[in-house]
TORKOL-4160 file (C-alpha; in steps of 0.2 Angstrom, whole numbers, padded with zeros to 4 digits, m for minus):
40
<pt num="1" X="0000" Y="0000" Z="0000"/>
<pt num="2" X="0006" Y="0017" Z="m0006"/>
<pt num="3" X="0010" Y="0031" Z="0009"/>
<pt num="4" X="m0005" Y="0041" Z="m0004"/>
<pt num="5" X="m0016" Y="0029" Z="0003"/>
<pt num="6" X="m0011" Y="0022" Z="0019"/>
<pt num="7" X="m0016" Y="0040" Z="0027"/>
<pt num="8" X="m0032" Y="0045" Z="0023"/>
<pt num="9" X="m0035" Y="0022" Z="0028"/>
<pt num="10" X="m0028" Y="0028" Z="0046"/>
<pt num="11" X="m0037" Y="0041" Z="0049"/>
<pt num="12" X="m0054" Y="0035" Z="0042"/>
<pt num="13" X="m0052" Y="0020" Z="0054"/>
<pt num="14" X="m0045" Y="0031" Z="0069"/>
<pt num="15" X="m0062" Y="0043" Z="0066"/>
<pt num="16" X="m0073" Y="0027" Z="0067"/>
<pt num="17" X="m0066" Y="0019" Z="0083"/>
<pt num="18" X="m0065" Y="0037" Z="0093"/>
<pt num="19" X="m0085" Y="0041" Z="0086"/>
<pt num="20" X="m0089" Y="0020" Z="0092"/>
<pt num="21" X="m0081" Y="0023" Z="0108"/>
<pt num="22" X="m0087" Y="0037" Z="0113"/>
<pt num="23" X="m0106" Y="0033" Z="0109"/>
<pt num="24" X="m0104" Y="0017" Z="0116"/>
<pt num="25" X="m0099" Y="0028" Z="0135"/>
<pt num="26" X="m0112" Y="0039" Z="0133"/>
<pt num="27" X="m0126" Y="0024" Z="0132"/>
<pt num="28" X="m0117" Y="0015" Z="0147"/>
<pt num="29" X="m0121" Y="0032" Z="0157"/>
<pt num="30" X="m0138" Y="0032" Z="0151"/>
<pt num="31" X="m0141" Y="0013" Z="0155"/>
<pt num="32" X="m0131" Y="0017" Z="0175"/>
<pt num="33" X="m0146" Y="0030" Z="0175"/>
<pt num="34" X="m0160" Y="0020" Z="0169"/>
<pt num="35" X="m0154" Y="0004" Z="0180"/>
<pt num="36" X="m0152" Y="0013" Z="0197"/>
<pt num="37" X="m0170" Y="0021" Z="0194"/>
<pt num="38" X="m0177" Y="0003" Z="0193"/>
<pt num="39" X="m0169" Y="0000" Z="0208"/>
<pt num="40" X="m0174" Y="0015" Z="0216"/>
């Protein structure tokens, strides 16, 4: 793979794992939230 390409591959992938992480923290914080209100 050319350096052309292997750049805008890293930092395509990088932007999907940092966007997947942090969505998947924020519905973790919702879920704390909506579980401890169950348990009341």
């Amino acid at each position: 793979m050319k350096k052309e390409h292997f750049i805008p591959f890293i930092s395509d992938v990088y932007f999907a794992i940092v966007v997947t992480l942090s969505l998947l923290y924020r519905i973790e914080a919702r879920l704390d939230r909506v579980v401890q209100s169950i348990q009341g």
